[in-house]
ZAVEX-636517 format. One record per atom (N, C-alpha, C): residue number from 1; residue in one letter; atom name; x, y, z. Coordinates in nm, 3 decimals, decimal comma, always signed. Example, Ala and Ser with C-alpha at 12.3 -4.5 7.8 and 13.67 -1.06 7.14 Angstrom:
residues 2
NODE:1:A:N:+1,319:-0,569:+0,780
NODE:1:A:CA:+1,230:-0,450:+0,780
NODE:1:A:C:+1,320:-0,330:+0,780
NODE:2:S:N:+1,285:-0,225:+0,708
NODE:2:S:CA:+1,367:-0,106:+0,714
NODE:2:S:C:+1,290:+0,003:+0,787
//
This chain:
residues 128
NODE:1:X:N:-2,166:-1,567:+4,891
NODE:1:X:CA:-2,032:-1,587:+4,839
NODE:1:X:C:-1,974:-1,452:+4,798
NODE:2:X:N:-1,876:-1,474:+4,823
NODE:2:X:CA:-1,776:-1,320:+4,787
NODE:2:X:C:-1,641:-1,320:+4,693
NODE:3:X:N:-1,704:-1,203:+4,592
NODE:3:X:CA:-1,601:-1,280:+4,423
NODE:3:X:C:-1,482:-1,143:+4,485
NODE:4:X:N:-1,363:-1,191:+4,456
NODE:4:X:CA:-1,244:-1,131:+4,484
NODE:4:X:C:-1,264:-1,037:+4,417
NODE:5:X:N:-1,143:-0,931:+4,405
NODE:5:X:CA:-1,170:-0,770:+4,368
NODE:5:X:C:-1,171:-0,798:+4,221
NODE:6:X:N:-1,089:-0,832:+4,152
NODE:6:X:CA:-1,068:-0,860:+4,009
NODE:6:X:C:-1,186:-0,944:+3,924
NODE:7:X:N:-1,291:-0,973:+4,075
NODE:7:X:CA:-1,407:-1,048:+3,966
NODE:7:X:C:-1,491:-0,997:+4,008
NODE:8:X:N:-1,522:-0,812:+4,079
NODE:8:X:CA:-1,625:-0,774:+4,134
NODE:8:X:C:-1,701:-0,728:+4,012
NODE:9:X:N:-1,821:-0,691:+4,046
NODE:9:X:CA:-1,926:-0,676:+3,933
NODE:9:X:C:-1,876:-0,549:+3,868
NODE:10:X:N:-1,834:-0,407:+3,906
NODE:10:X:CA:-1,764:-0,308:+3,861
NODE:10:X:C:-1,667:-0,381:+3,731
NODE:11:X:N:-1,604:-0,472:+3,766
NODE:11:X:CA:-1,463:-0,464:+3,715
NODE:11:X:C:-1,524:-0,561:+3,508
NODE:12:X:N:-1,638:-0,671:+3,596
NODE:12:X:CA:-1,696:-0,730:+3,477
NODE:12:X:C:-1,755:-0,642:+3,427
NODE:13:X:N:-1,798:-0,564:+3,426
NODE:13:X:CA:-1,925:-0,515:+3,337
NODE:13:X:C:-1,814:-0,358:+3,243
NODE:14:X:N:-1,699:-0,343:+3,290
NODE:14:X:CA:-1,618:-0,251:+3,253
NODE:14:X:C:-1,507:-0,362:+3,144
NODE:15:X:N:-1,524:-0,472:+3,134
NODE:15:X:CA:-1,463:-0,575:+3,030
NODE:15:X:C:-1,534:-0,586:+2,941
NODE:16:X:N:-1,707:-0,587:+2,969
NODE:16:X:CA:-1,798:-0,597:+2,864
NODE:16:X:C:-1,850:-0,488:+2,796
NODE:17:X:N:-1,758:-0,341:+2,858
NODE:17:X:CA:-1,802:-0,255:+2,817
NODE:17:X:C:-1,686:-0,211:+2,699
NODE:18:X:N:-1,590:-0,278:+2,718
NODE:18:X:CA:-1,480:-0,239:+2,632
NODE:18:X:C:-1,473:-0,379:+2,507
NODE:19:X:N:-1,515:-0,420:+2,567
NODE:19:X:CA:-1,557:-0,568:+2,411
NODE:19:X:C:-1,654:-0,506:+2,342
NODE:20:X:N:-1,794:-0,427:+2,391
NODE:20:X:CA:-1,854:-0,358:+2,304
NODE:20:X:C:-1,816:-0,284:+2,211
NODE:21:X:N:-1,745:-0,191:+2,280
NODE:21:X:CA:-1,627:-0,086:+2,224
NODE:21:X:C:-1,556:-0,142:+2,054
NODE:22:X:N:-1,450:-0,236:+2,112
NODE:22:X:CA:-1,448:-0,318:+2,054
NODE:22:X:C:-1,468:-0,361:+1,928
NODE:23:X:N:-1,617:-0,415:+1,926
NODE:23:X:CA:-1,644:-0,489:+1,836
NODE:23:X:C:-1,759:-0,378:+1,766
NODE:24:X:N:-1,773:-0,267:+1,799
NODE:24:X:CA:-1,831:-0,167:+1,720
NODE:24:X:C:-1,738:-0,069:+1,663
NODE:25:X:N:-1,586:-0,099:+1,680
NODE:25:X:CA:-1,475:-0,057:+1,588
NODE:25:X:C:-1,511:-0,075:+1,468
NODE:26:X:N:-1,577:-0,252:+1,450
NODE:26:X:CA:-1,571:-0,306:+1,355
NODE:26:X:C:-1,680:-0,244:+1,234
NODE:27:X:N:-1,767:-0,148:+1,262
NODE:27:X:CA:-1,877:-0,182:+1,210
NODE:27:X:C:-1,862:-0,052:+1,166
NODE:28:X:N:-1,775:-0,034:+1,025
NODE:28:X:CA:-1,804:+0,053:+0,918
NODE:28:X:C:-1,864:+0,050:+0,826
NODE:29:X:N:-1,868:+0,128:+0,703
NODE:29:X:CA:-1,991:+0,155:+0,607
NODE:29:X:C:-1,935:+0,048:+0,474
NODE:30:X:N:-2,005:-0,028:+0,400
NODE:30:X:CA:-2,022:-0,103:+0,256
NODE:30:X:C:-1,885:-0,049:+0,217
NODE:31:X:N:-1,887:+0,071:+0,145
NODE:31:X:CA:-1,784:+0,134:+0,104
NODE:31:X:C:-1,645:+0,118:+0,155
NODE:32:X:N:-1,630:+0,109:+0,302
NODE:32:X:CA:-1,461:+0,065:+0,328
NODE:32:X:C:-1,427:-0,076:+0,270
NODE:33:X:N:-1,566:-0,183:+0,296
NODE:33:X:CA:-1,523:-0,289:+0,268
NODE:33:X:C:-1,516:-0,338:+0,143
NODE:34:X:N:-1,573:-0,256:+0,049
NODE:34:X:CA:-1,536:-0,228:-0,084
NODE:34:X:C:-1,436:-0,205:-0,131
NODE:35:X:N:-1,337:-0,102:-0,103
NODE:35:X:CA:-1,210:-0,051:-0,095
NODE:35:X:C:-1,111:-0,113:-0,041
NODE:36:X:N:-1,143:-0,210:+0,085
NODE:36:X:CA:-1,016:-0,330:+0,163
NODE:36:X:C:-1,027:-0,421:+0,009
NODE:37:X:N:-1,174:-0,508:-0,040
NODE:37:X:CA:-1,169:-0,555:-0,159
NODE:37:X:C:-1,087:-0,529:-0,275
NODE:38:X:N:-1,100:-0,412:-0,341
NODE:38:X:CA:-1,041:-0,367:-0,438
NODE:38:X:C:-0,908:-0,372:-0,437
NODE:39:X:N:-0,806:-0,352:-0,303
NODE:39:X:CA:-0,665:-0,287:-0,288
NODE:39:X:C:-0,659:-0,469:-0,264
NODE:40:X:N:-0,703:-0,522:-0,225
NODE:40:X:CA:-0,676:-0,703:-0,211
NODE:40:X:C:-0,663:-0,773:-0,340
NODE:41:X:N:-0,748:-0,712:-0,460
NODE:41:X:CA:-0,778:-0,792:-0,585
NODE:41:X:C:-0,653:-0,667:-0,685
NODE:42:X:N:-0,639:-0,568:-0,634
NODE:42:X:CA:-0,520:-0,497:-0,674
NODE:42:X:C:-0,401:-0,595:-0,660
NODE:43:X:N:-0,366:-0,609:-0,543
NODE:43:X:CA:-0,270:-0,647:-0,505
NODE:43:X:C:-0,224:-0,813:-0,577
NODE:44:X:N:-0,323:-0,892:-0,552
NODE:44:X:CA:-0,361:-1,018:-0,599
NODE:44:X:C:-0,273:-1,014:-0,746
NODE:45:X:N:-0,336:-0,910:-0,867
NODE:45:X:CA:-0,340:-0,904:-1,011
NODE:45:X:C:-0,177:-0,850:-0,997
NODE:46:X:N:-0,121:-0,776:-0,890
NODE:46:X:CA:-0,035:-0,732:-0,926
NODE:46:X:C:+0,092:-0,853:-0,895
NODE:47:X:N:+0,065:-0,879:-0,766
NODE:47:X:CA:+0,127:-1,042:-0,747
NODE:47:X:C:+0,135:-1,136:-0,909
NODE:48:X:N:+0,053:-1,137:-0,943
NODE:48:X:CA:+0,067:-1,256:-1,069
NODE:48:X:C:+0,079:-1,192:-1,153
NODE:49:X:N:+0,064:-1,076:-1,188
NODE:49:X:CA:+0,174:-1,012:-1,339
NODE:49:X:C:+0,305:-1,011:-1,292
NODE:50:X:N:+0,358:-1,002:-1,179
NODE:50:X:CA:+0,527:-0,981:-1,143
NODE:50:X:C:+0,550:-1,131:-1,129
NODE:51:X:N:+0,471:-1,240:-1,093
NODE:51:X:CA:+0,531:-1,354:-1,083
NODE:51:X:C:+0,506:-1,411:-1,229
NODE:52:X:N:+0,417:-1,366:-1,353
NODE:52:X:CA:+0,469:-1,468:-1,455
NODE:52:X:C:+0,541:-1,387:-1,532
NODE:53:X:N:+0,480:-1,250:-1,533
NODE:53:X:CA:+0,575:-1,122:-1,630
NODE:53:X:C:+0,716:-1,065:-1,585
NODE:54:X:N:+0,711:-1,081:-1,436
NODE:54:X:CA:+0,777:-1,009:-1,424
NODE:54:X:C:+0,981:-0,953:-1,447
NODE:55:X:N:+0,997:-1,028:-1,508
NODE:55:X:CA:+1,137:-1,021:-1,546
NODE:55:X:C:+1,110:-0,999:-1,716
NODE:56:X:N:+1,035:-1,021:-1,796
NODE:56:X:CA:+0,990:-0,982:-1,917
NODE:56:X:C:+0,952:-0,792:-1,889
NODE:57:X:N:+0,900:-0,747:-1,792
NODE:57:X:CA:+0,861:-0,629:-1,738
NODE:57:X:C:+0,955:-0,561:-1,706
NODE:58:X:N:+1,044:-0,557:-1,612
NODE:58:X:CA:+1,182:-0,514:-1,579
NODE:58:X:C:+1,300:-0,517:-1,632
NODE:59:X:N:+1,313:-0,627:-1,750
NODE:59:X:CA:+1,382:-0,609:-1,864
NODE:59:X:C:+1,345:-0,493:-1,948
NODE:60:X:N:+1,206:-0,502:-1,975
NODE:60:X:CA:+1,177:-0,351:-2,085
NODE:60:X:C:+1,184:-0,238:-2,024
NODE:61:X:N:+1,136:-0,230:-1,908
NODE:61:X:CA:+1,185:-0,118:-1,824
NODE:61:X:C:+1,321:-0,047:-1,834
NODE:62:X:N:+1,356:-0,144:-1,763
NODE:62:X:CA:+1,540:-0,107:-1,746
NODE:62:X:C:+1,558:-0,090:-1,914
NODE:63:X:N:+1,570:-0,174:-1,997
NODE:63:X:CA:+1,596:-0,122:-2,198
NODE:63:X:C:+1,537:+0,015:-2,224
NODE:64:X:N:+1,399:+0,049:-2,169
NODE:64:X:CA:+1,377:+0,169:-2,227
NODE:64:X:C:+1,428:+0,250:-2,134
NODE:65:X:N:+1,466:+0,238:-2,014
NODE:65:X:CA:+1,512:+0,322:-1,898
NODE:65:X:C:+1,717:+0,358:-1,998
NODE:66:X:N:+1,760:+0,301:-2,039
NODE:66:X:CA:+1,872:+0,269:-2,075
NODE:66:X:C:+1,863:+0,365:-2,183
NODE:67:X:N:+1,814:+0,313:-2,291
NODE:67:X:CA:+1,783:+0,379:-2,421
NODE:67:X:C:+1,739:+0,500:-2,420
NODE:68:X:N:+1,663:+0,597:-2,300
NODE:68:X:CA:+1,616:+0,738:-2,284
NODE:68:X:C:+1,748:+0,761:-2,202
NODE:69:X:N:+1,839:+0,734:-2,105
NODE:69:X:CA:+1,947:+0,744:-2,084
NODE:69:X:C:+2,043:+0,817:-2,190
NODE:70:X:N:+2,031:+0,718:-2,290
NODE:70:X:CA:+2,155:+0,715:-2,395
NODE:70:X:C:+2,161:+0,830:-2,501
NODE:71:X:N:+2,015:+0,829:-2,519
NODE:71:X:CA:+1,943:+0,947:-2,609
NODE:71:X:C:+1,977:+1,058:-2,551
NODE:72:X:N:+1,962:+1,073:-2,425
NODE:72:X:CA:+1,952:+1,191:-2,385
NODE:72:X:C:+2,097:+1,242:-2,358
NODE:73:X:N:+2,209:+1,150:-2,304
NODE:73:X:CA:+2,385:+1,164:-2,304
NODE:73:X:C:+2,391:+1,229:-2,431
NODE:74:X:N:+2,376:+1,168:-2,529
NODE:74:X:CA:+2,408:+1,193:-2,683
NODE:74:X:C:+2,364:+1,316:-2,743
NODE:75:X:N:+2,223:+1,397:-2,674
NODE:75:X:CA:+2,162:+1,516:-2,690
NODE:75:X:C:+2,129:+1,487:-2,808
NODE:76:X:N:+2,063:+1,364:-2,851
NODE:76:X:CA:+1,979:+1,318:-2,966
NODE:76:X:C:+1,786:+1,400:-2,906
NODE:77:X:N:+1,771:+1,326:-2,751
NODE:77:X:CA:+1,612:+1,420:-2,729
NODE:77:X:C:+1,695:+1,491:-2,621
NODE:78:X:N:+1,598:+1,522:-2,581
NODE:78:X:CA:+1,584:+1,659:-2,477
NODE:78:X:C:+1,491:+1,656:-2,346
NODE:79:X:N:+1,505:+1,561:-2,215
NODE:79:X:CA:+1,451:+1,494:-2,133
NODE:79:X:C:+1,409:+1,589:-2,008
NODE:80:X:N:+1,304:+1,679:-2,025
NODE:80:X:CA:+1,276:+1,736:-1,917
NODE:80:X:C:+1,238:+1,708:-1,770
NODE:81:X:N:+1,356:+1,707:-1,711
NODE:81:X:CA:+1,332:+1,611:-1,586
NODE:81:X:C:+1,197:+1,670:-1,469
NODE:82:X:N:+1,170:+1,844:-1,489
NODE:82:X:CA:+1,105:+1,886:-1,448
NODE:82:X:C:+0,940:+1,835:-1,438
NODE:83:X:N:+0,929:+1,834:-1,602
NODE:83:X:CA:+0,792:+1,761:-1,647
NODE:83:X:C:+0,776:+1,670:-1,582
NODE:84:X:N:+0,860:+1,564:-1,620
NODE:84:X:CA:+0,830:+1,445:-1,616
NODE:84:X:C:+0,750:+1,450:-1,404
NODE:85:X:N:+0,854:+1,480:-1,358
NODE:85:X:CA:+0,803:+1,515:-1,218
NODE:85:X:C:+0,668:+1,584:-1,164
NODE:86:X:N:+0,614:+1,678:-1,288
NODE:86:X:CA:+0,479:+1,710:-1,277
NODE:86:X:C:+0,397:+1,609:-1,345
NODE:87:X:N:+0,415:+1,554:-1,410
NODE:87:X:CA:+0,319:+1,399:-1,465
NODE:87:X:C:+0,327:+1,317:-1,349
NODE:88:X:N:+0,394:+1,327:-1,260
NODE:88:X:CA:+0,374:+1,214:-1,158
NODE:88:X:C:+0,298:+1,272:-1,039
NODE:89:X:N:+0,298:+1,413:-1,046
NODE:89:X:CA:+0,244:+1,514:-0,924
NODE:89:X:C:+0,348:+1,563:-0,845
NODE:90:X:N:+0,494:+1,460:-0,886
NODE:90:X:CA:+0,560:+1,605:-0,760
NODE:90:X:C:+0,611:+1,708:-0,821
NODE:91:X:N:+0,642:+1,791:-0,721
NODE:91:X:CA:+0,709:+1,951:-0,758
NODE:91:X:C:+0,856:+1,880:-0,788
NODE:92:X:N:+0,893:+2,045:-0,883
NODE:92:X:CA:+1,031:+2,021:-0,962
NODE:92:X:C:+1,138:+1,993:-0,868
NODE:93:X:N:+1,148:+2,009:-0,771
NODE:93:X:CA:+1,245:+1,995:-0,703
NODE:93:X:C:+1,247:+1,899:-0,588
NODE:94:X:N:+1,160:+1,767:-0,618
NODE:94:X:CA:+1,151:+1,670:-0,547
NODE:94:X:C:+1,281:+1,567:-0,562
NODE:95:X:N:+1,306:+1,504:-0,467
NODE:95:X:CA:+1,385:+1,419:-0,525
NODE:95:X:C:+1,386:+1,266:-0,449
NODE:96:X:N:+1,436:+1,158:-0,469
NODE:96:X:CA:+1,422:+1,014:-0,419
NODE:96:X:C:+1,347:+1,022:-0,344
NODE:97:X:N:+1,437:+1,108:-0,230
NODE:97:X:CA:+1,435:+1,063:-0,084
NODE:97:X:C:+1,307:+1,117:-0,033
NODE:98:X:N:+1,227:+1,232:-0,101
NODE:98:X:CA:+1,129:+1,284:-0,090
NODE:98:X:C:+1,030:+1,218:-0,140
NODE:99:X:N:+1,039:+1,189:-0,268
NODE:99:X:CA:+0,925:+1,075:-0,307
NODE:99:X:C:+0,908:+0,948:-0,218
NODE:100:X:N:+1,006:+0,872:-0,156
NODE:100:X:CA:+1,045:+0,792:-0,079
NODE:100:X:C:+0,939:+0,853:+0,063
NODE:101:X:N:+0,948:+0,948:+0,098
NODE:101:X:CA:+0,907:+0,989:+0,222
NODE:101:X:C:+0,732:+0,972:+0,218
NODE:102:X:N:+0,682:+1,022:+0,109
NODE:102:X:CA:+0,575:+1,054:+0,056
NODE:102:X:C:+0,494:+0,928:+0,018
NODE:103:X:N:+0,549:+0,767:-0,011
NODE:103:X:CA:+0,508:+0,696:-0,057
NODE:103:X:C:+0,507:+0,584:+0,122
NODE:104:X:N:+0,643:+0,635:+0,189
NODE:104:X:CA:+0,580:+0,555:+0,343
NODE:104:X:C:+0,493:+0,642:+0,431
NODE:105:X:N:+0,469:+0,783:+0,370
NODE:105:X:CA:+0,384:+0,841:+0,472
NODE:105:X:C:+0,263:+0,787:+0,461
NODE:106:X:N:+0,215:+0,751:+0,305
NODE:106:X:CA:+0,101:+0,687:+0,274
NODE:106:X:C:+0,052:+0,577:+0,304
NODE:107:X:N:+0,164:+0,467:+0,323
NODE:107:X:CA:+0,140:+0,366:+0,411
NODE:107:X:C:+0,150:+0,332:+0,547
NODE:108:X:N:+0,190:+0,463:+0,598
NODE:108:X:CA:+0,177:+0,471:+0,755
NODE:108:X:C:-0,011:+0,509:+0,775
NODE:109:X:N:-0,046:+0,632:+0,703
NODE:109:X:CA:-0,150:+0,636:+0,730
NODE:109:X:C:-0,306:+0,554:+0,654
NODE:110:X:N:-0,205:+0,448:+0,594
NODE:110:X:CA:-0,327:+0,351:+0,527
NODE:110:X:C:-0,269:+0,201:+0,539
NODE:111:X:N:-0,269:+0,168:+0,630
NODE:111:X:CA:-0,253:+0,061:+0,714
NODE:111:X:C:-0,330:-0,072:+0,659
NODE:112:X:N:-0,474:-0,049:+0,742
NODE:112:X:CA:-0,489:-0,151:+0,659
NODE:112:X:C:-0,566:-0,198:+0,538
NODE:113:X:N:-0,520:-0,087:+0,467
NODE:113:X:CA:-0,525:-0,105:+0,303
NODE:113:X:C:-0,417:-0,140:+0,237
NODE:114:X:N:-0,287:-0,098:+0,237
NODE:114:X:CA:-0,171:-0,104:+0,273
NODE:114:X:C:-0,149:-0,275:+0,277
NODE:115:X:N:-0,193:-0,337:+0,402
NODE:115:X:CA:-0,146:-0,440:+0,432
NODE:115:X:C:-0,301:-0,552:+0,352
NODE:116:X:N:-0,399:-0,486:+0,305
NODE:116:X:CA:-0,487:-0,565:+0,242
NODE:116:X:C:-0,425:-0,610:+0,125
NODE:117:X:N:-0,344:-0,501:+0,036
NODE:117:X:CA:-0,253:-0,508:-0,124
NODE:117:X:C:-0,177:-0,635:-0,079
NODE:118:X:N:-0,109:-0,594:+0,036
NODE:118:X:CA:-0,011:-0,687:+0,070
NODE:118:X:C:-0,033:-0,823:+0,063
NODE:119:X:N:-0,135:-0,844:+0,159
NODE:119:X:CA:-0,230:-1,034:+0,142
NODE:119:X:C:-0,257:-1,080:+0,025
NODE:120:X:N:-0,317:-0,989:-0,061
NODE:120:X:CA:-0,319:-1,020:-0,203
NODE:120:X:C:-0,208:-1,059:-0,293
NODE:121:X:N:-0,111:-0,986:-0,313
NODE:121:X:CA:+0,017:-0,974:-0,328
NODE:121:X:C:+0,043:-1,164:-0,303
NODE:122:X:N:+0,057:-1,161:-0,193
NODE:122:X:CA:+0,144:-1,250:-0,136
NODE:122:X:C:+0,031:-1,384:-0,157
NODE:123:X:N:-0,077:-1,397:-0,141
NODE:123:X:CA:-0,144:-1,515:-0,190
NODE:123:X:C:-0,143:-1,536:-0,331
NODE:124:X:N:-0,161:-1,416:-0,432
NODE:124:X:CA:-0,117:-1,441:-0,605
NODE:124:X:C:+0,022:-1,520:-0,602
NODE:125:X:N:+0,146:-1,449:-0,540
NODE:125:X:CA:+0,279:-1,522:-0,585
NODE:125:X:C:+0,269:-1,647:-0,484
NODE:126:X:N:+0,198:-1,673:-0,350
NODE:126:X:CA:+0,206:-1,831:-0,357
NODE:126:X:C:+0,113:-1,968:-0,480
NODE:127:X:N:+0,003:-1,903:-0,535
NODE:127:X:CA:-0,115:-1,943:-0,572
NODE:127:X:C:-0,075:-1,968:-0,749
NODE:128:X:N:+0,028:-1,859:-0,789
NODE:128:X:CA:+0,029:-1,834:-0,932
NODE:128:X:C:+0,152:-1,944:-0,979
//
């Protein structure tokens, strides 16, 4: 019997060579799957503080965001915008759109950790 070109023995054993491939993608060290864990049970905790807190949270936010505003119009304190930018790690002369850049570069190159927070996330606010 004679197997057509697409089922010659070359062509199978080059399918089973790439399913190997494959499925030894899969096979990283304790430690990643530790870390997919963690950013999942991150995500999870953070899901259900924003779904029962979270407008209790963003109210005080925005009030103290308001109130260091007001203080600072009034030149009651003295709000070093510089600092504050090195407490977070960026340089003084960062701004939104840069922090912005810096926070999707991170999730471009952490994928699926990134999208592990995310599952978590999203099973806490259906679950909570």
């Amino acid at each position: 019997m004679h197997l057509p070109h697409f089922l010659g023995r070359n062509v199978v054993m080059e399918k089973v060579n790439g399913l190997e491939g494959f499925f030894k993608s899969f096979e990283k060290p304790a430690s990643w799957y530790v870390e997919l864990g963690g950013y999942l049970i991150a995500g999870f905790i953070f899901g259900f503080l924003l779904k029962h807190g979270g407008r209790f949270f963003f109210m005080l936010l925005l009030g103290a965001a308001l109130a260091l505003w007001a203080l600072d119009t009034l030149n009651v304190v003295t709000i070093h915008y510089s600092v504050m930018k090195s407490v977070f790690g960026l340089s003084a002369d960062t701004s939104i759109q840069d922090a912005w850049n810096l926070v999707s570069l991170w999730i471009r190159t952490h994928v699926i950790e990134s999208l592990s927070a995310l599952f978590g996330f999203i099973i806490a606010w259906k679950l909570a």
